[in-house]
VOROGU-343878 format. One record per residue (C-alpha): residue number from 1; x, y, z; residue in one letter. Coordinates in Angstrom, 2 decimals. Each point is the difference from the previous one (the first is absolute). Layout:
! VOROGU-343878
+-----+---------+---------+---------+---+
:   k :       u :       v :       w : r :
+-----+---------+---------+---------+---+
: NUM :       X :       Y :       Z : a :
...
+-----+---------+---------+---------+---+
This chain:
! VOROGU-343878
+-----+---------+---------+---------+---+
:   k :       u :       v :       w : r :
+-----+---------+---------+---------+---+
:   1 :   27.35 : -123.49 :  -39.26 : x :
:   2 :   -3.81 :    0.44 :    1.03 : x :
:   3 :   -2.66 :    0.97 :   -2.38 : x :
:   4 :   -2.74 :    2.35 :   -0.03 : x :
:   5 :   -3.79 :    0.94 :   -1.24 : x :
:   6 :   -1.58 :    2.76 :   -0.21 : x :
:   7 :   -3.68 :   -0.02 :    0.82 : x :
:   8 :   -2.45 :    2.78 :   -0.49 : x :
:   9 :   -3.68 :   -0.16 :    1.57 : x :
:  10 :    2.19 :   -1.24 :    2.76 : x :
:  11 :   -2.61 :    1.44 :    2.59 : x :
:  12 :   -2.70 :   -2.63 :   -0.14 : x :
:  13 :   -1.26 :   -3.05 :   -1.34 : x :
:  14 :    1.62 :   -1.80 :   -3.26 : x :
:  15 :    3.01 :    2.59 :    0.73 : x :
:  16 :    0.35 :   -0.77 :    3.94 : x :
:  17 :   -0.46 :   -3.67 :   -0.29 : x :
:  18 :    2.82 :   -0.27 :   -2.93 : x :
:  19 :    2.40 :    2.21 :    1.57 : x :
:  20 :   -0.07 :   -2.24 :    3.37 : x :
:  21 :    0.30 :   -3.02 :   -2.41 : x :
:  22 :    3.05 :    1.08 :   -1.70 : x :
:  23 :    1.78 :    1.01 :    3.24 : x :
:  24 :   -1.01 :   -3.65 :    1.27 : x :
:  25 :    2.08 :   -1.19 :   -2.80 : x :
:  26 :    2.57 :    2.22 :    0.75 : x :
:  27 :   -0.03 :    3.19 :   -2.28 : x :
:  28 :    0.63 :    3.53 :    0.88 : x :
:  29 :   -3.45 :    1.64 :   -0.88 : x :
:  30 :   -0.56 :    3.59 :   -1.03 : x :
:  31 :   -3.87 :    1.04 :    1.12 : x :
:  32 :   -1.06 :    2.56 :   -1.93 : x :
:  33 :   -3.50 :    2.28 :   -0.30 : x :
:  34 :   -1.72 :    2.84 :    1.09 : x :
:  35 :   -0.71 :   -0.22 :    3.80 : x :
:  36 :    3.56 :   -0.13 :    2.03 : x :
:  37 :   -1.91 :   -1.52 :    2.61 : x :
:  38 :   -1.40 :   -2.75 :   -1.54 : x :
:  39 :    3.61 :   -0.90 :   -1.58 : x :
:  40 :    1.34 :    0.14 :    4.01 : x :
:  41 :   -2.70 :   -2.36 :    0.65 : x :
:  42 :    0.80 :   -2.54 :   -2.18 : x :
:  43 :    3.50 :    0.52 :    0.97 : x :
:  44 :   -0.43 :   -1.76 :    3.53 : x :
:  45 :   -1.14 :   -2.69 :   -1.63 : x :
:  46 :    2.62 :   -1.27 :   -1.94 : x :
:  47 :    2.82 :   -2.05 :    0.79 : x :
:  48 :    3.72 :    0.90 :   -0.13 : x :
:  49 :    1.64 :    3.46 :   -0.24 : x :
:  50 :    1.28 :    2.73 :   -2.61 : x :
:  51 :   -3.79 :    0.36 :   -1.08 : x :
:  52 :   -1.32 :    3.80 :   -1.28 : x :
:  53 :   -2.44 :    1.77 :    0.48 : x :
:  54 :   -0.76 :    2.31 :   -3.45 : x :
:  55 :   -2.81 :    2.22 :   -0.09 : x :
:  56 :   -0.53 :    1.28 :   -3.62 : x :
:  57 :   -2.74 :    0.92 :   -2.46 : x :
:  58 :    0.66 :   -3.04 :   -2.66 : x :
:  59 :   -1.41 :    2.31 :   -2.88 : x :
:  60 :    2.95 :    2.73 :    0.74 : x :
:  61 :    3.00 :   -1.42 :   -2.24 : x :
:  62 :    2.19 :    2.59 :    2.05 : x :
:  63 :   -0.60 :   -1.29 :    3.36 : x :
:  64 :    0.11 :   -3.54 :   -0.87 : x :
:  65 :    3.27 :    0.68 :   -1.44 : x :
:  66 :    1.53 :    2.18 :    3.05 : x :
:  67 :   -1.69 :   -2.75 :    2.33 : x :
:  68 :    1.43 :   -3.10 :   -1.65 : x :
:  69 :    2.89 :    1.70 :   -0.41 : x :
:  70 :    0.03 :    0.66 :    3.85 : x :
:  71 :   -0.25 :   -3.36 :    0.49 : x :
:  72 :    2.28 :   -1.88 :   -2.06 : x :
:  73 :    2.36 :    2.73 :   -0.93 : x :
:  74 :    1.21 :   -0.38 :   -3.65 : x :
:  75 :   -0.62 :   -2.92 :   -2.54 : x :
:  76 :    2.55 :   -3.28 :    1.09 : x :
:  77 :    1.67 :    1.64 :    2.78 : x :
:  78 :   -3.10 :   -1.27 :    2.41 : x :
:  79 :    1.15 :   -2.86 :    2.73 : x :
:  80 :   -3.84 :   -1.23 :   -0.36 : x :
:  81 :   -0.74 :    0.22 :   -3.51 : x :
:  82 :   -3.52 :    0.69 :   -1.49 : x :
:  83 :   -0.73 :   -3.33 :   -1.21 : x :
:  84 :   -4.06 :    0.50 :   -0.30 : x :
:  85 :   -2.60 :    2.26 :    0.17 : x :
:  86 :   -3.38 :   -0.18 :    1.06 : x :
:  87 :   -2.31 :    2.87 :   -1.79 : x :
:  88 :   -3.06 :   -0.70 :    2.23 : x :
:  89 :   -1.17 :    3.52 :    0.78 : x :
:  90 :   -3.45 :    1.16 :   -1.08 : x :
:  91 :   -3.24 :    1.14 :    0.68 : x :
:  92 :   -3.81 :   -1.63 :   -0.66 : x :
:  93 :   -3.27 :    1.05 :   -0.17 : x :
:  94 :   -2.78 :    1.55 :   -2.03 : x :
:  95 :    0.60 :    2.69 :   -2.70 : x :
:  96 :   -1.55 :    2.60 :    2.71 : x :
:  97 :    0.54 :    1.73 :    3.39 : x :
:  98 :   -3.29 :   -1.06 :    2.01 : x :
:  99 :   -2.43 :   -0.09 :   -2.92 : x :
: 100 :    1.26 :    3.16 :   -0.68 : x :
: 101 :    0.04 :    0.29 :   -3.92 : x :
: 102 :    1.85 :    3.64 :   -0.33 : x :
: 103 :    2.72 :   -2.17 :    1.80 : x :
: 104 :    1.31 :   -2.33 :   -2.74 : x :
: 105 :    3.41 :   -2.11 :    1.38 : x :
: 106 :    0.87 :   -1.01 :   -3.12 : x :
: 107 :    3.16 :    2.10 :   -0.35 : x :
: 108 :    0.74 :   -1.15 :    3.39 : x :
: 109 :   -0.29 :   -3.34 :   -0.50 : x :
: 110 :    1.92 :   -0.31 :   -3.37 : x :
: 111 :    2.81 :    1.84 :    1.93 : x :
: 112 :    0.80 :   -1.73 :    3.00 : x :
: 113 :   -1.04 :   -3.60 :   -1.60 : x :
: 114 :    1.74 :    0.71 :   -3.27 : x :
: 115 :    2.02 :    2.45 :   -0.06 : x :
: 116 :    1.98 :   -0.89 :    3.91 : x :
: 117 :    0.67 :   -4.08 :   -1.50 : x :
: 118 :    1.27 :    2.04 :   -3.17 : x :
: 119 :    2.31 :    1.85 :    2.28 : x :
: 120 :    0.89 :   -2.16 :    2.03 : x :
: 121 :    1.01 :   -3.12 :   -2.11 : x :
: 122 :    1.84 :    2.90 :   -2.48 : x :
: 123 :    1.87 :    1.59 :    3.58 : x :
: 124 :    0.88 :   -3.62 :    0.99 : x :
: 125 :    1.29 :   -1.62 :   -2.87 : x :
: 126 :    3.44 :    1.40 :    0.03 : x :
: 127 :    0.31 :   -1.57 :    2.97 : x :
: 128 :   -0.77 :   -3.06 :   -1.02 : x :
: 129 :    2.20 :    0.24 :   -3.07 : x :
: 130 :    3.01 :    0.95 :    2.61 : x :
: 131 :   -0.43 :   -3.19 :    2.36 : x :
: 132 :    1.83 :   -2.69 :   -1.24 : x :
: 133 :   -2.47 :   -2.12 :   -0.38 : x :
: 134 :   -0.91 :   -1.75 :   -3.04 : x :
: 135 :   -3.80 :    0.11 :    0.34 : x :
: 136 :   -1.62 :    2.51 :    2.45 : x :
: 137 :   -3.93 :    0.53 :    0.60 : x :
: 138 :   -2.41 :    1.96 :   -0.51 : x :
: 139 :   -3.60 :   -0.08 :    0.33 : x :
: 140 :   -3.00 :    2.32 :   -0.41 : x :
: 141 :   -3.34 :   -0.23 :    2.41 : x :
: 142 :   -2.89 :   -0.09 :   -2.61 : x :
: 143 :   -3.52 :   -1.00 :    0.71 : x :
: 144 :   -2.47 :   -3.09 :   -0.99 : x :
: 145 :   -1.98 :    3.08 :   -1.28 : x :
: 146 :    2.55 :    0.54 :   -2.70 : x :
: 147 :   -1.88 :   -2.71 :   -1.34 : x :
: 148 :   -3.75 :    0.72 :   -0.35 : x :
: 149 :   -2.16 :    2.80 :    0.44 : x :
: 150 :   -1.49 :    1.77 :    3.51 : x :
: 151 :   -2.25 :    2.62 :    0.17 : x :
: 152 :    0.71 :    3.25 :    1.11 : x :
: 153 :    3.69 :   -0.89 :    0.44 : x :
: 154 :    0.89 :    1.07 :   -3.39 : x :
: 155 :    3.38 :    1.29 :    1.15 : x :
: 156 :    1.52 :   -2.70 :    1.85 : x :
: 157 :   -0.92 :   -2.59 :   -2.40 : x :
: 158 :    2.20 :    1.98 :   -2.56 : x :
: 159 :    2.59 :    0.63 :    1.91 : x :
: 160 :    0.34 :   -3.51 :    1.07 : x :
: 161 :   -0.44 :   -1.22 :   -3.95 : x :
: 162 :    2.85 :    2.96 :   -0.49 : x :
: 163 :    2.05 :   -1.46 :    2.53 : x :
: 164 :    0.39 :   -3.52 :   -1.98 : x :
: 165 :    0.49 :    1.79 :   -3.54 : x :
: 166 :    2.60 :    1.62 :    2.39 : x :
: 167 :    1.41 :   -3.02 :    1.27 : x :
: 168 :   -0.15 :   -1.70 :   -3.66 : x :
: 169 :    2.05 :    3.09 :   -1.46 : x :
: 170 :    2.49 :   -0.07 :    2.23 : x :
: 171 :    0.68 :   -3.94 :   -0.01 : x :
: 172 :    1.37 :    0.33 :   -3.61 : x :
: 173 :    2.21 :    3.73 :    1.08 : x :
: 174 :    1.84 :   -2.15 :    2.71 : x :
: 175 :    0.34 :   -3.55 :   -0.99 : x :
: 176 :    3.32 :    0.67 :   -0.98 : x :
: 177 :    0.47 :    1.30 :    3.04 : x :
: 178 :   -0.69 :   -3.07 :    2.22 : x :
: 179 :   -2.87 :    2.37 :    1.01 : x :
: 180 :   -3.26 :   -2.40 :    0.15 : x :
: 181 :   -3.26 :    1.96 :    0.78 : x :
: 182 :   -3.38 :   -1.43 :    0.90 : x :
: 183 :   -3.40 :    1.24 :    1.36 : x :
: 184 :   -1.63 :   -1.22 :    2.72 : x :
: 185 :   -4.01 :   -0.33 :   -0.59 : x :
: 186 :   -1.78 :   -0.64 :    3.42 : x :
: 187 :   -3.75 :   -0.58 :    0.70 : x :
: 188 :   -1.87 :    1.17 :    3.29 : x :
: 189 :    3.52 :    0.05 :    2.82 : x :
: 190 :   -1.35 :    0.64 :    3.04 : x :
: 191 :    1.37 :    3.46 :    0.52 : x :
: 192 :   -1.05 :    3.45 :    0.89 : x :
: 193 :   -0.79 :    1.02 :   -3.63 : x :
: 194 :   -2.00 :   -2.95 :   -0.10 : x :
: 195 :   -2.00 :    0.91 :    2.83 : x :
: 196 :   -0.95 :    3.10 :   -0.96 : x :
: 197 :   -1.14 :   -1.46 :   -3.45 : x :
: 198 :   -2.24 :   -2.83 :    1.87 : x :
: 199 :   -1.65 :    2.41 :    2.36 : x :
: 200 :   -1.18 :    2.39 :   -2.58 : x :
: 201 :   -0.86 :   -2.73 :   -1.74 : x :
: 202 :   -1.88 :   -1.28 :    2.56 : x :
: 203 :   -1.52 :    3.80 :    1.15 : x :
: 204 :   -1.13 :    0.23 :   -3.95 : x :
: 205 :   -2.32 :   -3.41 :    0.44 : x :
: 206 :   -0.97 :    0.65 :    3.66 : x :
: 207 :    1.47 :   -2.86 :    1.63 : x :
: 208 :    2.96 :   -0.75 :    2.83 : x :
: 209 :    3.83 :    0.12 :   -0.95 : x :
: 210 :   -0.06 :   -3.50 :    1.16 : x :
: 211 :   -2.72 :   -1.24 :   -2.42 : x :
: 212 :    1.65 :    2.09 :   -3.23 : x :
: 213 :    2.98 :   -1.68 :    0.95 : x :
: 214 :   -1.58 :   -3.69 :    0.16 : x :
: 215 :   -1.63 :    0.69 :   -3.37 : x :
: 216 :    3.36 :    0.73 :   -1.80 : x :
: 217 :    1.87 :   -2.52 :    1.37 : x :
: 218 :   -3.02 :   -2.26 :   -0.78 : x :
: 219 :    0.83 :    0.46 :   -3.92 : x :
: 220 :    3.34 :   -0.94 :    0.24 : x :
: 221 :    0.84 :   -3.80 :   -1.10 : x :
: 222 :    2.16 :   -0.23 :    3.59 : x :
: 223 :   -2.47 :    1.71 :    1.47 : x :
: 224 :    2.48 :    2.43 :    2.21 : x :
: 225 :    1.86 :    3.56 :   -0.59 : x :
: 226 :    3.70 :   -0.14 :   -0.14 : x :
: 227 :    2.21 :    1.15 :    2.91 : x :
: 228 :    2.28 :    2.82 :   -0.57 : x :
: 229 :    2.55 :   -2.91 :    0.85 : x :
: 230 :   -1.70 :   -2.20 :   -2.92 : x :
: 231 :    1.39 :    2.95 :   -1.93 : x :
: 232 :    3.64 :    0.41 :    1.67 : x :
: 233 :    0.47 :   -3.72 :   -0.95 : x :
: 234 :   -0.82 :    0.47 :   -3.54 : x :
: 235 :    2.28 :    2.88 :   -0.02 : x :
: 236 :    2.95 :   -1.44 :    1.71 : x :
: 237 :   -0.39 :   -3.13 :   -2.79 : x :
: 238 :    0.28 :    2.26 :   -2.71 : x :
: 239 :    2.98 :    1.61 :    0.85 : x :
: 240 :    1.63 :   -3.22 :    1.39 : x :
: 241 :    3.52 :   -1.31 :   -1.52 : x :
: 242 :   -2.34 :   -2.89 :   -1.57 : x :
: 243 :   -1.57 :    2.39 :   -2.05 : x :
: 244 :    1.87 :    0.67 :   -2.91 : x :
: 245 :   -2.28 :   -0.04 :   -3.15 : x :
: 246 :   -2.85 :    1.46 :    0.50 : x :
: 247 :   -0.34 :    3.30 :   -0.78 : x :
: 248 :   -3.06 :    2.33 :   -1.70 : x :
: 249 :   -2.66 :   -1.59 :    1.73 : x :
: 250 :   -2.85 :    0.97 :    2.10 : x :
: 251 :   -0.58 :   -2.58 :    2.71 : x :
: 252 :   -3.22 :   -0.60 :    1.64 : x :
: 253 :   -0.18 :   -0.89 :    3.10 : x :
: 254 :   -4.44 :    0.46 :    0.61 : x :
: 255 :   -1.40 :   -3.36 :    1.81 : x :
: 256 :   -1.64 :   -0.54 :   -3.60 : x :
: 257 :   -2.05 :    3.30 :   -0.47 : x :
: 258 :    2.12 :    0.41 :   -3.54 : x :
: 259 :    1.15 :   -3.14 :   -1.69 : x :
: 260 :    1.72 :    1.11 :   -4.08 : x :
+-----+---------+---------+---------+---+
């Protein structure tokens, strides 16, 4: 009997990079989001067969359910059991639409970075419960900004800080459920989202993407951003069969830029 993940933000970055580890190591994946043909993209990358392509809004409990549902047809009667789940999709940014202040994101924000790992993780977990297994995984993408302060980026920060009150809630629900549910915390992954962030950065002080993105990595103890695989690997550890204790946690994986 094979196993499966689901894995939503599947389109890009920490998403795409995880999904093509997993199927490396031999799982069926389930790529999830927003954009169908981002999902079909990823899809050519990844190894093996019986992979899916699911394109849902992860705030819309409905569709999640009909979708998963489509998928894996009813609770223990899957040939690939849902054995972990990757709750990676989200959105960044400032709290604004162009420097727009009539356009406040913050509802936005909350929704799709709060409110879709809420769904998700709550769509998922009978699933889980259903697959046999003793432990199963799940894990939460949160933010390095969870843990300080950013200007003008009220949002996010919150709903990253949500995410691991989130994650720490529903480590005690499941225990007893061989359910054990972490956060992920990165620091500047070289990704799309990133981009964006560094050249506005950069347009706000007048300088080139290239020398914004020198003087970031240039605070960082390791002096480097993370690859989205850097991420994937993290991922895959924490829901690897060694793995069996830890559970609640928010792990940061930054080059340095946060250190508790």
């Amino acid at each position: 009997m094979g196993k499966s993940i689901l894995v939503t933000g599947a389109g890009s970055g920490i998403g795409r990079a995880t999904a093509i580890r997993f199927a490396v190591e031999g799982y069926t994946v389930l790529l999830m989001g927003r954009r169908a043909q981002a999902l079909e993209e990823t899809q050519v990358f990844l190894q093996g067969e019986g992979h899916l392509v699911l394109p849902c809004d992860v705030t819309d409990r409905f569709a999640m359910r009909q979708s998963l549902q489509k998928a894996l047809g009813n609770p223990g009667l899957s040939r690939s059991p849902l054995v972990a789940v990757f709750a990676n999709a989200g959105v960044g940014g400032s709290n604004v639409y162009d420097h727009d202040e009539s356009m406040d994101r913050w509802e936005d924000i909350m929704r799709i970075n709060v409110t879709g790992v809420y769904v998700t993780l709550q769509e998922a977990k009978r699933y889980l419960v259903a697959s046999g297994q003793d432990i199963t995984h799940a894990v939460a993408t949160s933010s390095v900004l969870a843990r300080f302060g950013v200007p003008q980026q009220s949002a996010y920060v919150t709903s990253k800080a949500a995410v691991l009150g989130l994650v720490r809630s529903l480590a005690v629900e499941w225990g007893a459920d061989g359910i054990l549910v972490n956060a992920l915390c990165p620091g500047w992954v070289e990704t799309a989202m990133a981009k964006d962030s560094i050249q506005r950065m950069a347009d706000a002080q007048g300088m080139s993407y290239e020398e914004c993105h020198a003087q970031q990595c240039a605070v960082l103890p390791t002096g480097r951003m993370s690859l989205p695989e850097d991420m994937a690997d993290a991922v895959f550890w924490l829901m690897s069969a060694g793995q069996k204790g830890m559970t609640g946690q928010g792990v940061d994986v930054n080059n340095g830029s946060w250190m508790s």
